[in-house]
Backbone bond lengths (Angstrom), bond angles and torsions (degrees), N, CA, C in turn:
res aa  C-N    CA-C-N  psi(-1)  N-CA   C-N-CA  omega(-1)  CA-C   N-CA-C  phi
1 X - - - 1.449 - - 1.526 108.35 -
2 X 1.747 113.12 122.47 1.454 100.38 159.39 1.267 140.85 -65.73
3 X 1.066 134.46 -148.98 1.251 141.39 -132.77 1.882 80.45 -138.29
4 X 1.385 139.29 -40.63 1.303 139.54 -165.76 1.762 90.35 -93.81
5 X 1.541 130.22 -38.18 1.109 126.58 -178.88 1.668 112.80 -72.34
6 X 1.567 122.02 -42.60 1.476 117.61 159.92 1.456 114.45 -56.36
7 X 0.966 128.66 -47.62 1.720 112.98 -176.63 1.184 91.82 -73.99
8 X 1.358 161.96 16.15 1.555 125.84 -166.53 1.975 76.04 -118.53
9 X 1.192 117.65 -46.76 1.281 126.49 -178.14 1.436 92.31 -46.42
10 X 1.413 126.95 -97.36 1.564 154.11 155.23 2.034 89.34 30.56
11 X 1.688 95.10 -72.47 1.714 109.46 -179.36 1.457 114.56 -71.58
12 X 1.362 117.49 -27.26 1.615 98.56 170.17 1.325 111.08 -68.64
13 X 1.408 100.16 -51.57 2.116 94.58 175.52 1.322 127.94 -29.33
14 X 2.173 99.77 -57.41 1.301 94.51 177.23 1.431 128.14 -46.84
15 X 1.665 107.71 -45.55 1.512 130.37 -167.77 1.714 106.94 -37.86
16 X 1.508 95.51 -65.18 1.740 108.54 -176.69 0.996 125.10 -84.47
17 X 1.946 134.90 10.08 0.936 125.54 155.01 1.590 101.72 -99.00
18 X 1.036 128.61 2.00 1.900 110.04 -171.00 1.530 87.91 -94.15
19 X 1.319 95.76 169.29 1.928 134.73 -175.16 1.549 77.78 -78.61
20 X 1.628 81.39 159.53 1.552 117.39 160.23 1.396 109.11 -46.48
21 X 1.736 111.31 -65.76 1.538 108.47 177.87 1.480 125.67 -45.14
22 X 1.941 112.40 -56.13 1.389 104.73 176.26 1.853 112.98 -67.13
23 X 1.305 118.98 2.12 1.822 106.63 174.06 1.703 91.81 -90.12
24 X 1.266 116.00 -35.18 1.782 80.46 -176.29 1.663 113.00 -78.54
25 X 1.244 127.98 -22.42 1.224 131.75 144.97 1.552 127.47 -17.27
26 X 1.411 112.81 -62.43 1.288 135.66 -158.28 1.858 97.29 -78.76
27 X 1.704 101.53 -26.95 1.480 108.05 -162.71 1.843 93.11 -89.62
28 X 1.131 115.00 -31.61 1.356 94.36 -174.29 1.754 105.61 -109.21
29 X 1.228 113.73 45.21 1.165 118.94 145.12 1.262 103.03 -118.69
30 X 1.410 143.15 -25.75 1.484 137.23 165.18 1.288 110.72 -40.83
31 X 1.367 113.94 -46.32 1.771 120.99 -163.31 1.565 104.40 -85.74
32 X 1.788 113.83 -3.83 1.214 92.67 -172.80 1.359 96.79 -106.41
33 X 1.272 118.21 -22.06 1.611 109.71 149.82 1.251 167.90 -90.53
34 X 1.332 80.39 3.92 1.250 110.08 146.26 2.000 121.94 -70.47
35 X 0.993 98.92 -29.81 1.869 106.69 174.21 1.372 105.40 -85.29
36 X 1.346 122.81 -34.41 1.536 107.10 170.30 1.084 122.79 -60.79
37 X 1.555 112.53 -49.10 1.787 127.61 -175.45 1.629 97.69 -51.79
38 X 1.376 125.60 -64.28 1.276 126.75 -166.06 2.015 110.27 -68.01
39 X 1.604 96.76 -20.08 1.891 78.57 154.95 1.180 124.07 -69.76
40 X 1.566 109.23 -74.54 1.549 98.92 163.04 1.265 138.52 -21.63
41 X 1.415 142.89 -54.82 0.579 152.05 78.63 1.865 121.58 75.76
42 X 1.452 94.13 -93.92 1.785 128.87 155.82 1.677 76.74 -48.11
43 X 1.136 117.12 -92.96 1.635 143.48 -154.01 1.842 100.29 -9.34
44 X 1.528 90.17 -65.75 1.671 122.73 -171.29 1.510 96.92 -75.57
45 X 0.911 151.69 62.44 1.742 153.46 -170.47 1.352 93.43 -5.34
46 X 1.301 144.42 72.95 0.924 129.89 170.46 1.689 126.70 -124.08
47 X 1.410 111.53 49.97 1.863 124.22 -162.96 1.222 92.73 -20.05
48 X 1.357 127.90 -91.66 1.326 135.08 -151.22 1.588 120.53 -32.27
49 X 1.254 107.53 -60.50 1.804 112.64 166.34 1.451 110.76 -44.49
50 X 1.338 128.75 -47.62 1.499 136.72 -144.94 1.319 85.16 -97.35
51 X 1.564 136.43 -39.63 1.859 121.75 169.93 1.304 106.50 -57.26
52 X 1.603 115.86 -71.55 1.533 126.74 -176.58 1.689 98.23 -26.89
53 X 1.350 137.77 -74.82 1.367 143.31 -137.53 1.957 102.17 -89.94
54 X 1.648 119.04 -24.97 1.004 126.34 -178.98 1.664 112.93 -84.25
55 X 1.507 107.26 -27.00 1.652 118.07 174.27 1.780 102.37 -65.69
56 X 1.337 93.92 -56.65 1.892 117.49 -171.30 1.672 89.51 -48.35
57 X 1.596 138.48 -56.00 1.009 117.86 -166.56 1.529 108.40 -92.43
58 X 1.516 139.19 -20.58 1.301 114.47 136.90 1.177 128.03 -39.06
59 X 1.630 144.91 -58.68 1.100 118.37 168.09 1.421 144.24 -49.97
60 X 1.345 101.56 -23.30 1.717 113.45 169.17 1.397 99.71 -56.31
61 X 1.152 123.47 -77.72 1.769 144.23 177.46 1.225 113.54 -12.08
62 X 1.909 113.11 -49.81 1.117 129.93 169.53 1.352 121.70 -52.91
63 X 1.340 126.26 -63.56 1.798 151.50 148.09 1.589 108.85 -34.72
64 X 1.028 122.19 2.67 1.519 129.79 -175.70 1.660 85.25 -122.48
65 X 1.050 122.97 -87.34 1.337 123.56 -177.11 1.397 122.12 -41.52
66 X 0.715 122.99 -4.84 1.704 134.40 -164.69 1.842 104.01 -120.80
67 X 1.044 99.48 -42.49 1.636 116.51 171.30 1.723 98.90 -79.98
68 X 1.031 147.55 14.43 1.816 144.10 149.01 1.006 100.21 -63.64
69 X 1.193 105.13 157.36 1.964 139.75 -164.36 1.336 83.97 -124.88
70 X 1.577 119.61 99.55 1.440 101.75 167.26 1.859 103.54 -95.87
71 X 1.272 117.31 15.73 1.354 115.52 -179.90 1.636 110.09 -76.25
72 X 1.516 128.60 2.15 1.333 120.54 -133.82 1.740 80.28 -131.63
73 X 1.482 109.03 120.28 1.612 119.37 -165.61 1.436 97.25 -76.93
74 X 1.848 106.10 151.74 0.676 127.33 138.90 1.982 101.93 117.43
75 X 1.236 149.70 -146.76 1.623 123.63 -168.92 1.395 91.73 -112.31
76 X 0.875 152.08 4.01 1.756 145.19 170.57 1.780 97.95 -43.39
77 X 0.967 116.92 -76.79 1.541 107.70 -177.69 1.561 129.26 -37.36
78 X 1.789 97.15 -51.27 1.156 94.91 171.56 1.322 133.40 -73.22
79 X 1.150 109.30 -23.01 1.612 115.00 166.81 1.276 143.12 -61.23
80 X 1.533 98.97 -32.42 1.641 124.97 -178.55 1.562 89.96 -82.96
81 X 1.595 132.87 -37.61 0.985 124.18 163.61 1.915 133.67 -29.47
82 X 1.674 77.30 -58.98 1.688 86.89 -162.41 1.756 97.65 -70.65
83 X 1.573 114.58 -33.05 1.501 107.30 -165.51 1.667 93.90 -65.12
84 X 1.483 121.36 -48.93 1.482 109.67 178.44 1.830 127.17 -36.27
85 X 1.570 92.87 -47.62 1.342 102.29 154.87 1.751 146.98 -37.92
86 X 1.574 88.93 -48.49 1.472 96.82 -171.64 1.799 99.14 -95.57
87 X 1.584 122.63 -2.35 0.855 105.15 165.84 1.364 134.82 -99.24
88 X 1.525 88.97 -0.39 1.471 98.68 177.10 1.283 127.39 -116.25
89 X 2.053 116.03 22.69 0.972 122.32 148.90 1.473 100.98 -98.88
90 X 1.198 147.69 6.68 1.728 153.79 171.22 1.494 94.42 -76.86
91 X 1.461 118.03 -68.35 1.097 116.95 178.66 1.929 130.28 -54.09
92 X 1.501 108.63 -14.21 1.314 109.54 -174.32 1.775 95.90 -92.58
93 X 1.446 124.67 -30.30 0.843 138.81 -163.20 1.655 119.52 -74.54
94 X 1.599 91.25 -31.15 1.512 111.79 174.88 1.211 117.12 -66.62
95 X 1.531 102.49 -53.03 1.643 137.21 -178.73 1.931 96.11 -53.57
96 X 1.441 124.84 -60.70 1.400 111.63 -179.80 1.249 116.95 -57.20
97 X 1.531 111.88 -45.58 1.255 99.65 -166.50 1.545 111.41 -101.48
98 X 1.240 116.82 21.76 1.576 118.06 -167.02 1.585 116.63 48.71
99 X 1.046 135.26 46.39 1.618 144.56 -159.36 1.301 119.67 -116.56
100 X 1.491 109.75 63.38 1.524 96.93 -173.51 1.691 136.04 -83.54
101 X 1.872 91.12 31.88 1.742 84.56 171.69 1.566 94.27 -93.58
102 X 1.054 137.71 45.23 1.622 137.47 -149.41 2.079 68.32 -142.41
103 X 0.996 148.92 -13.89 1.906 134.94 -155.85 1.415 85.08 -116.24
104 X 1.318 138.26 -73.22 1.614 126.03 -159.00 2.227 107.69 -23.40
105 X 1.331 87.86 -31.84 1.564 74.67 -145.53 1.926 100.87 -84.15
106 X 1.389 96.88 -6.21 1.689 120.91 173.81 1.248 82.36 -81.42
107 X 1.396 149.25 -85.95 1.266 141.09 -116.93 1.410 85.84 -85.87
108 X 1.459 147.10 -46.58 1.314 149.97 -173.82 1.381 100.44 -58.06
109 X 1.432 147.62 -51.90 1.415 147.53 160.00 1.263 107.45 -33.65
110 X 1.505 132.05 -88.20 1.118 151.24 167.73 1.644 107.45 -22.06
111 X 1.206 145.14 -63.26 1.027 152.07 162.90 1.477 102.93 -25.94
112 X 1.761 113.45 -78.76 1.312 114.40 -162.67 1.948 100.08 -76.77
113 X 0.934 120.30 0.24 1.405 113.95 165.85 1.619 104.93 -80.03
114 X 1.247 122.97 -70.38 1.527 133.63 162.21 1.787 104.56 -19.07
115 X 1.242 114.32 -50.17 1.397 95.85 -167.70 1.627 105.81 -93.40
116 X 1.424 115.89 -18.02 1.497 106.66 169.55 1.354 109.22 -54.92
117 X 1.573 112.78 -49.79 1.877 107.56 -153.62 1.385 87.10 -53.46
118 X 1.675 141.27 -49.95 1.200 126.68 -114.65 1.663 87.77 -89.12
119 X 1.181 119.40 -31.78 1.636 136.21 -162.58 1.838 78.81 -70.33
120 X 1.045 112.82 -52.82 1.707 106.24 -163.08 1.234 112.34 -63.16
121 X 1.430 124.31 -44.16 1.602 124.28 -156.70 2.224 91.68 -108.87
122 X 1.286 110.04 -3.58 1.476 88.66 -178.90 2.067 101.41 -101.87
């Protein structure tokens, strides 16, 4: 077994043994590294990496948004909504035009989302 086949194993394990709480956890640190890689990325002229890693954290974004409880009163849903939103037309926007002063303000979302869940569910 390689070395790309142990970590991929290594991460499915993690994937299907964590809680609900640690997978949305796990998802918005995916998306936030996925936004670093694709600055750099931009940084290093490098399109191809910075699409690959900017799609990967739109799709996270998506799996976040799709995973809301809109049963649960009051604007928490809708809100986490719209920021998913506005970050994932930042991120499509980056992705066309390769523009990564368009990511600080994703990775600054993502961050303070990342550190709410953990304050909430620990």
């Amino acid at each position: 077994m390689g070395y790309e086949d142990a970590k991929n194993s290594y991460l499915r394990n993690q994937v299907m043994s964590a809680s609900p709480n640690k997978l949305i956890e796990m998802l918005y640190q995916g998306a936030l590294k996925s936004v670093k890689i694709a600055s750099v990325s931009i940084e290093n002229d490098n399109p191809k990496k910075a699409h690959k890693e900017l799609v990967r954290a739109q799709d996270i974004l998506m799996e976040l948004k799709g995973s809301l409880n809109t049963e649960i009163e009051g604007n928490v849903p809708a809100n986490l909504e719209s920021l998913y939103d506005f970050m994932n037309e930042q991120l499509i926007k980056a992705n066309i035009n390769k523009d990564q002063t368009l990511l600080p303000p994703v990775v600054n979302i993502l961050t303070e989302l990342l550190d709410a869940w953990k304050q909430i569910t620990n």
